[in-house]
C-alpha beads as a LAMMPS data file, in Angstrom:
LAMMPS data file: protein, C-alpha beads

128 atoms
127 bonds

1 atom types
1 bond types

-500.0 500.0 xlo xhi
-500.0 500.0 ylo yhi
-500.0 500.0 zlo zhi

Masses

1 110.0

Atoms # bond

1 1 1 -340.161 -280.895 -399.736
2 1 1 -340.619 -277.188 -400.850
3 1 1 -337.717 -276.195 -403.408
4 1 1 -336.874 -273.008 -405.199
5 1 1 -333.984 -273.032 -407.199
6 1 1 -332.562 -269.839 -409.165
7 1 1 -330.513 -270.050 -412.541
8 1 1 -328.890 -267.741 -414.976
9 1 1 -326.577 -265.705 -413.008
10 1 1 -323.332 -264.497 -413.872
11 1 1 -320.729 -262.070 -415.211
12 1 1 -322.694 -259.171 -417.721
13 1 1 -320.902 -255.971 -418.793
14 1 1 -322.682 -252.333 -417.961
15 1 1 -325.339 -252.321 -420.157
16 1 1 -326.265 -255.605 -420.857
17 1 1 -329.134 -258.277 -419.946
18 1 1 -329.240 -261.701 -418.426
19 1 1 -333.105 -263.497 -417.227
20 1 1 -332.815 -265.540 -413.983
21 1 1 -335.170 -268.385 -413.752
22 1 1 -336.440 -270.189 -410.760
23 1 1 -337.611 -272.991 -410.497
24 1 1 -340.081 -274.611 -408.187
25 1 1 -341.694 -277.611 -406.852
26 1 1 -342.661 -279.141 -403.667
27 1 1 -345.906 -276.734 -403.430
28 1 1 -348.720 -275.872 -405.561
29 1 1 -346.924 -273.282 -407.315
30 1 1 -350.316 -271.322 -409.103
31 1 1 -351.480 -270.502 -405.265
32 1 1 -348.322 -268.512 -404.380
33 1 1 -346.963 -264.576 -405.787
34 1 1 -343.951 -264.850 -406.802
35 1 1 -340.884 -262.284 -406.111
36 1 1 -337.604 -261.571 -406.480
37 1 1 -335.416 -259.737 -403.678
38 1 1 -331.723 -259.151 -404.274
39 1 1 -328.668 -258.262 -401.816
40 1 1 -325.799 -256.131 -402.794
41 1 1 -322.550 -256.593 -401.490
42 1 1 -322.780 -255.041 -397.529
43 1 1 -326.190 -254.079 -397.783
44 1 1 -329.200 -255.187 -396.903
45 1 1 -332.116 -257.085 -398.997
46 1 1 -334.107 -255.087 -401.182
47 1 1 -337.081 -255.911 -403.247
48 1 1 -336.612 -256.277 -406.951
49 1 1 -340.260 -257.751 -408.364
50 1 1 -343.084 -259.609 -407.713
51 1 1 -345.949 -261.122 -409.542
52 1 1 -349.340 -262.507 -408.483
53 1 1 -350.615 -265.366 -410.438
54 1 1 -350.545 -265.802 -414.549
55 1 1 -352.110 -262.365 -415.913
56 1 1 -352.381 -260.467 -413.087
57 1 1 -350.773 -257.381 -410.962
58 1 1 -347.101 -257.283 -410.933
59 1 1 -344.967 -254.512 -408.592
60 1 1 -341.533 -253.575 -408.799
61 1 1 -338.498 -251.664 -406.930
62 1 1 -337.744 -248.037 -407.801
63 1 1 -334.481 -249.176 -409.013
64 1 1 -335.186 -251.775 -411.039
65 1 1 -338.704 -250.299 -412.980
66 1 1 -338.567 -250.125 -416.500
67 1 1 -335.767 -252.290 -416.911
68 1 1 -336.182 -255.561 -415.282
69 1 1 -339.540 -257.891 -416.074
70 1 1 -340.686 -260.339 -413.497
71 1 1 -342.854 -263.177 -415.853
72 1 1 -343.917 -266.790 -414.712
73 1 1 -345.397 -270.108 -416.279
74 1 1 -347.432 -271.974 -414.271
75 1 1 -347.723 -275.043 -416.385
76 1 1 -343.447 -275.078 -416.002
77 1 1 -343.673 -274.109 -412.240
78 1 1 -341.050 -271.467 -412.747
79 1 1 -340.594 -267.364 -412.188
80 1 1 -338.472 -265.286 -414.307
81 1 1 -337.146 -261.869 -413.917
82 1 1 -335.642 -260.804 -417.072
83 1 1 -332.908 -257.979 -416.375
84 1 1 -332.121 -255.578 -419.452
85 1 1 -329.534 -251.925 -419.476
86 1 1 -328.361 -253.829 -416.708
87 1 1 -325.619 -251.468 -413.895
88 1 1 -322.635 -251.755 -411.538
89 1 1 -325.056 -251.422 -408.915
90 1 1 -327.423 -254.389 -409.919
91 1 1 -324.067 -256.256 -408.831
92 1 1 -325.488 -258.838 -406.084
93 1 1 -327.200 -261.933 -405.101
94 1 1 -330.556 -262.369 -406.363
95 1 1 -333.364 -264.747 -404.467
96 1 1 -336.689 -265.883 -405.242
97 1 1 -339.649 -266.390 -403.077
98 1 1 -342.783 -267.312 -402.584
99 1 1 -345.572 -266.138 -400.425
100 1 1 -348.798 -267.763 -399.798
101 1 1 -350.846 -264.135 -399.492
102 1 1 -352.519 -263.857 -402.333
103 1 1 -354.506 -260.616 -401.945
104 1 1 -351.630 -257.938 -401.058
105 1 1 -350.602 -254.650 -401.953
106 1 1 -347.179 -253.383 -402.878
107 1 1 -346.446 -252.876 -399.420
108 1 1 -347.389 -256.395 -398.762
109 1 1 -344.871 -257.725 -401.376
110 1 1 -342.032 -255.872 -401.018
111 1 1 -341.334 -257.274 -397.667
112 1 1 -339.241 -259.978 -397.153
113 1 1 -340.839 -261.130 -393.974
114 1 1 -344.120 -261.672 -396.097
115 1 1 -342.281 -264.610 -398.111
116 1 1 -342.883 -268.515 -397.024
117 1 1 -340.377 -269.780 -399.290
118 1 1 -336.808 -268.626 -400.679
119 1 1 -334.116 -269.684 -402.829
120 1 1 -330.630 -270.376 -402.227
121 1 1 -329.188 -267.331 -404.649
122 1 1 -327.569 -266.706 -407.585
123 1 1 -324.826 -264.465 -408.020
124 1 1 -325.078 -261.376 -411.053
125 1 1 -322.256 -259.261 -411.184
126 1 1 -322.091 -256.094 -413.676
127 1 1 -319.035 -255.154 -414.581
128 1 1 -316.931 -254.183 -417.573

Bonds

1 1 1 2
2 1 2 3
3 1 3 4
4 1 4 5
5 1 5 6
6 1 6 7
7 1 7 8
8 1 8 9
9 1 9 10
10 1 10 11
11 1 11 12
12 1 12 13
13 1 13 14
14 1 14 15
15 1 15 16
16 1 16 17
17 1 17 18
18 1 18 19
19 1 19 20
20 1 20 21
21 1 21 22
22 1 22 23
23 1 23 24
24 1 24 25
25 1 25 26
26 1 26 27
27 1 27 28
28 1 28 29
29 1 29 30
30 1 30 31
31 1 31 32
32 1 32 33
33 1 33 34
34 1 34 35
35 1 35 36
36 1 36 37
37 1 37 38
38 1 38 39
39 1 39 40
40 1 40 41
41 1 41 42
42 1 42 43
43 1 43 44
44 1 44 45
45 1 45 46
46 1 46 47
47 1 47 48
48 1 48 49
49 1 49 50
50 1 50 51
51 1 51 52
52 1 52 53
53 1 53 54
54 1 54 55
55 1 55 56
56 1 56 57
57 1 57 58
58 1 58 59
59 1 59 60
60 1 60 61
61 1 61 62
62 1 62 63
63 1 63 64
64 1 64 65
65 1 65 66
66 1 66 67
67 1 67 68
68 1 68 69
69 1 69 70
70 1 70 71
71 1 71 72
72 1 72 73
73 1 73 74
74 1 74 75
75 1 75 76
76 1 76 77
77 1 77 78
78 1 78 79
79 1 79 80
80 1 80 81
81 1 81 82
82 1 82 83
83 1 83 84
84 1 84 85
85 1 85 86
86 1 86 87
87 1 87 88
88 1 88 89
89 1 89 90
90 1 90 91
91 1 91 92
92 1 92 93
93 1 93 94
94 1 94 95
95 1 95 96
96 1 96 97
97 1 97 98
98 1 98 99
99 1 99 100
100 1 100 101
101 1 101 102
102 1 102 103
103 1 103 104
104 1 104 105
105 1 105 106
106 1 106 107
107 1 107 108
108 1 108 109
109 1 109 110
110 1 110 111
111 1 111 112
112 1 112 113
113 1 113 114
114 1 114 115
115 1 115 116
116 1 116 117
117 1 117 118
118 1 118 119
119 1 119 120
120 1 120 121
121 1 121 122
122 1 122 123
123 1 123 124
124 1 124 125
125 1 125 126
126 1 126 127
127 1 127 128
């Protein structure tokens, strides 16, 4: 059975970093992009990354570009976001996903509704 399971959240201070893993199995994990969405507290889900297969295009929310890096290992079956100068406002549950369309755009990716797969969550919360 298909299972995605996030690690590595917590409590950071402003400022800080934490990487989130996910792990996967139940699927054949090199034929799926890989993203991350997360939801704030009263808010709806919003994309955070995504990343087509080892080496290739990755995309990223406006929020989170140029400090968060989405990275996976195919051999390990697992999807990483790394999450550095990390803010209040990064305070949420993050989810992974997987979606079996492998020849999208950004547009494509940052849509929920264009995932197969998700996680259950992991709680990050930023605060000093």
């Amino acid at each position: 059975q298909v299972q995605l399971v996030e690690s590595g959240g917590g409590l950071v201070q402003p400022g800080g970093s934490l990487r989130l893993s996910c792990a996967a199995s139940g699927f054949t994990f090199s034929n799926y992009v890989m993203g991350w969405f997360r939801q704030p507290p009263g808010k709806e889900r919003e994309f955070v990354a995504a990343l087509k297969w080892s080496g290739g295009s990755t995309y990223y929310g406006d929020l989170v570009k140029g400090r968060f890096t989405i990275s996976r290992d195919d051999a390990e079956n697992t999807v990483y976001v790394q999450m550095n100068s990390l803010k209040s406002d990064d305070t949420a549950v993050y989810y992974c996903a997987a979606s079996r369309i492998m020849w999208g755009t950004f547009a494509t990716y940052a849509t929920s509704a264009k995932y197969d797969y998700w996680g259950q969550g992991t709680q990050v919360t930023v605060s000093s």
